[in-house]
C-alpha positions in Angstrom: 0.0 0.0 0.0 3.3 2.4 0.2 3.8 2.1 -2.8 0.7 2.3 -4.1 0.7 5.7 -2.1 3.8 6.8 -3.1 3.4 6.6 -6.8 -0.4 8.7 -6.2 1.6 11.5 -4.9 4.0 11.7 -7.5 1.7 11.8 -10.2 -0.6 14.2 -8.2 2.2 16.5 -7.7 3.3 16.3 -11.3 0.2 17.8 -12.6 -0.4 19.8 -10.5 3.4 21.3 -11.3 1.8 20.8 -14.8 -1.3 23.1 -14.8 -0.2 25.5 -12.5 2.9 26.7 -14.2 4.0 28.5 -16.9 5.2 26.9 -20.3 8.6 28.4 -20.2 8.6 26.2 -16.7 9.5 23.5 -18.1 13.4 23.8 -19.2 13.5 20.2 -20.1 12.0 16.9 -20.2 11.9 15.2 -17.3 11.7 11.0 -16.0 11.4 9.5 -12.8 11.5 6.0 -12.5 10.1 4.0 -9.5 11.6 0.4 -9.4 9.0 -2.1 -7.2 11.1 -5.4 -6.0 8.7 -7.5 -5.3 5.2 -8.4 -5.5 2.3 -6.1 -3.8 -1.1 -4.6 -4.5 -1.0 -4.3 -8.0 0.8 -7.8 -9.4 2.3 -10.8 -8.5 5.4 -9.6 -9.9 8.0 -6.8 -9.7 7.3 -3.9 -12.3 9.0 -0.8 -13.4 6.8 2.4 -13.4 8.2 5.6 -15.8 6.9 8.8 -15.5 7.5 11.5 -18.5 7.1 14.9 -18.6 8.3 16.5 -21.9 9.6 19.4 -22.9 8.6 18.8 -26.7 7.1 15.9 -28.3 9.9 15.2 -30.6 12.0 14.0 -27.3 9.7 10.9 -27.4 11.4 9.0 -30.7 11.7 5.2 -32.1 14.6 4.0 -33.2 14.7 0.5 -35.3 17.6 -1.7 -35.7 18.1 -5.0 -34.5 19.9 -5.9 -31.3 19.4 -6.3 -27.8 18.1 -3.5 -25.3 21.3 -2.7 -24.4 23.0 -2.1 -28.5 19.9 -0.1 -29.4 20.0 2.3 -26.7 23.7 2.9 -27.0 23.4 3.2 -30.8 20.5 5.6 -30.4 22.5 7.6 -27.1 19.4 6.9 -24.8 19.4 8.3 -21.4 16.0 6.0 -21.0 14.7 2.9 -23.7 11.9 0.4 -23.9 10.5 -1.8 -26.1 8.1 -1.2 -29.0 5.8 -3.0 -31.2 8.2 -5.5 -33.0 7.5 -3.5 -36.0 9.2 -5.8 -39.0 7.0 -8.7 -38.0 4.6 -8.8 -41.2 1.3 -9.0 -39.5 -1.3 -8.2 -42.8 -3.2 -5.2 -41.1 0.2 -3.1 -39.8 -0.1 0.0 -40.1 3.0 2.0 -38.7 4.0 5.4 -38.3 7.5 6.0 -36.9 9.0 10.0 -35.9 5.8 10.9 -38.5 7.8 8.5 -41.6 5.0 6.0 -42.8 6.5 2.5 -42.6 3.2 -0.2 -43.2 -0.1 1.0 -44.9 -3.5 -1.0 -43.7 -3.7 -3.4 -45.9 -7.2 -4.1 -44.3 -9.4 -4.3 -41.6 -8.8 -6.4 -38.4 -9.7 -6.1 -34.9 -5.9 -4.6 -33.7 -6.1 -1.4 -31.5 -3.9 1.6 -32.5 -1.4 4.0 -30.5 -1.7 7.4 -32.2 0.7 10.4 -30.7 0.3 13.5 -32.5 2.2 16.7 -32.8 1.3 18.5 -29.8 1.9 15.8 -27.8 -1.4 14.2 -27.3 -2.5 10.2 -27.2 -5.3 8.7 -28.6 -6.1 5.4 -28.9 -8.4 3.9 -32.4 -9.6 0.6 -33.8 -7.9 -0.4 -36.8 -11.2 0.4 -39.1 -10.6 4.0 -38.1 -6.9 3.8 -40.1 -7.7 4.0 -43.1 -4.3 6.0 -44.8 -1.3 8.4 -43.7 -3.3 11.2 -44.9 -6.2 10.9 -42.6 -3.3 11.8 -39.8 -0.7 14.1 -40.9 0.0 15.7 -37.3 0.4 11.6 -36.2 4.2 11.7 -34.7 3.4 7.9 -33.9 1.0 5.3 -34.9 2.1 1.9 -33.2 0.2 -1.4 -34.3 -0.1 -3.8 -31.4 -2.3 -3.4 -28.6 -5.1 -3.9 -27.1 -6.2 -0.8 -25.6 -6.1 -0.9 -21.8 -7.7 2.2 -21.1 -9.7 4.4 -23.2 -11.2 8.1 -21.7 -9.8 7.5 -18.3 -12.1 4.1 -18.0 -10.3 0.3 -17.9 -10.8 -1.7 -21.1 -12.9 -5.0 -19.6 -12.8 -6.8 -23.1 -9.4 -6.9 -24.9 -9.3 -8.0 -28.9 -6.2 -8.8 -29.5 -4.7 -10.3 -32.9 -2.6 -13.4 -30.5 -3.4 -16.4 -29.0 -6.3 -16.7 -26.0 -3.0 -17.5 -23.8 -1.1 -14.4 -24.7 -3.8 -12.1 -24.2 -5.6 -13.4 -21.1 -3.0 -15.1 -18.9 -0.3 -13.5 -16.8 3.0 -12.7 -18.9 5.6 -10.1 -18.5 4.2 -6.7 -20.0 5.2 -3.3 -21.4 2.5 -0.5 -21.4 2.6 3.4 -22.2 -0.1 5.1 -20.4 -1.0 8.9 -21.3 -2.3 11.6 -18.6 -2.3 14.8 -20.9 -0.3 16.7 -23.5 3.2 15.3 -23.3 2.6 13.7 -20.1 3.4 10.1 -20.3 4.6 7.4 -18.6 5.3 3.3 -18.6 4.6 0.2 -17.3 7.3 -2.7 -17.4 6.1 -5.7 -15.3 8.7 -8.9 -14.7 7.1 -12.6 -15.3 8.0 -16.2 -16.5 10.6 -16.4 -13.2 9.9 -18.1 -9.9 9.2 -14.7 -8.0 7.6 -12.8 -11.1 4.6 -14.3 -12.4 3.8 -11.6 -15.0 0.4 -9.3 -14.9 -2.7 -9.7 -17.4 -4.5 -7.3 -19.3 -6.9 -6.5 -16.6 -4.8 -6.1 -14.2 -2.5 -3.4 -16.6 -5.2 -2.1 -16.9 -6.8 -1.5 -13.7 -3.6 0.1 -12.7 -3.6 2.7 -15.5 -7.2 3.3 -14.3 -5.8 4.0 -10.7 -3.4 6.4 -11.3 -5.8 8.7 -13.6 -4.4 8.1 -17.0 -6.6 9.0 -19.8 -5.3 6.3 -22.0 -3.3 3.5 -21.7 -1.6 0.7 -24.7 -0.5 -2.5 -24.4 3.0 -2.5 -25.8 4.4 -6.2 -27.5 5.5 -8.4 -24.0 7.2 -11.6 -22.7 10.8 -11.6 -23.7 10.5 -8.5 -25.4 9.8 -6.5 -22.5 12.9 -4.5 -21.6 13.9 -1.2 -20.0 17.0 0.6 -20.0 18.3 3.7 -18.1 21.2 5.7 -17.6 24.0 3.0 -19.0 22.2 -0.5 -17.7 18.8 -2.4 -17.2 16.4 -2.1 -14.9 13.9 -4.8 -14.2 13.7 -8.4 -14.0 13.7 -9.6 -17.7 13.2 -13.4 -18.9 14.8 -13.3 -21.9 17.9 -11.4 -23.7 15.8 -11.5 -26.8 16.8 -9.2 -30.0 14.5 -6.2 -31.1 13.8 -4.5 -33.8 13.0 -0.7 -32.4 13.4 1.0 -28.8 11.4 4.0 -27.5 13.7 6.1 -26.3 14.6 9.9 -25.0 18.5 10.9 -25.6 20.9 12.7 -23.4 19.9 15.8 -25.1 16.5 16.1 -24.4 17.0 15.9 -20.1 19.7 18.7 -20.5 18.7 22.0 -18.9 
């Protein structure tokens, strides 16, 4: 229940900090990471919780290669990386915006949910039926294709579509999450599993926890070995697997500097 306290009053104090001052405030972005070591009220599982306040949307990139957590970071000079959407697999109905360069077109309908950051730093969350081309969206700075939704208008998804298998979506698995609060206000979820101590969260239960701290929207991010976060020059987290990506979100050194 500390904890669960503790990351309230941060995020309470953050907009407040947010609405009350001025815009030049602000003189960069800002992270604060709180690291949870073991199981409590939210999962069965140690989690990584993010919180991002930036200066300019633009400070919130992807950058794709292939390699591990650690060579993408380096590559890209992260101060802070996680996971994306394992954007080269060749799922038919992709359609992927990347730093506002159009990667996959919808090829069709399907029932994936997608992550749509715009411009001026807001988050919106659509079915795929609602993508129809790049020109429908041409302040989208992101459009990530994987999903479900986990929270939609500040109210917990209680149904989750999901293009996987039954197993992947329902049962517990290590998971990676953005959640947004308002314009460029963000933060992330990284939650440890497949390990004696860590037995990973599900859907619901990412999702209730977006609900409780007050975001407005929250994404499933791709999971299980995928799900890695990196800060400051080394890992954080508890993850089950070394496994190779193919694109980090990420902030560089540049963007935290006053």
């Amino acid at each position: 229940m500390a904890c669960k306290k503790s990351i309230l009053l941060y995020i309470l104090i953050l907009v407040l900090l947010c609405n009350c001052s001025s815009p030049c405030a602000v003189a960069a972005s800002k992270i604060h990471i709180e690291e949870v070591s073991q199981p409590n009220y939210h999962f069965n599982a140690s989690y990584v919780f993010v919180d991002v306040m930036l200066d300019d949307i633009h400070d919130l990139q992807v950058y794709k290669n292939k390699g591990t957590i650690d060579e993408l970071a380096k590559e890209a000079n992260a101060k802070l990386a996680i996971n994306c959407v394992f954007w080269h697999y060749e799922y038919y109905d992709k359609h992927i915006v990347f730093n506002n360069e159009l990667l996959h077109e919808l090829q069709t309908q399907s029932i994936r949910d997608y992550c749509v950051i715009t411009e001026d730093g807001e988050m919106d969350i659509l079915l795929a039926e609602e993508i129809a081309a790049a020109a429908d969206f041409p302040s989208a700075w992101q459009i990530w294709s994987f999903g479900p939704a986990l929270v939609h208008d500040y109210k917990a998804m209680t149904e989750f579509e999901t293009p996987f298998s039954y197993s992947v979506g329902r049962y517990a698995h290590p998971r990676t999450a953005i959640g947004y609060f308002s314009p460029n206000h963000f933060c992330f979820l990284i939650v440890a599993g497949r390990n004696d101590s860590d037995k990973g969260a599900t859907l619901e239960e990412m999702a209730k926890f977006f609900e409780l701290i007050g975001c407005k929207e929250a994404y499933n991010l791709d999971g299980g070995g995928s799900s890695h976060i990196w800060y400051d020059g080394s890992e954080l987290g508890v993850p089950c697997d070394n496994r190779i990506l193919t694109e980090i979100i990420y902030i560089n050194e540049e963007a935290l500097q006053n």
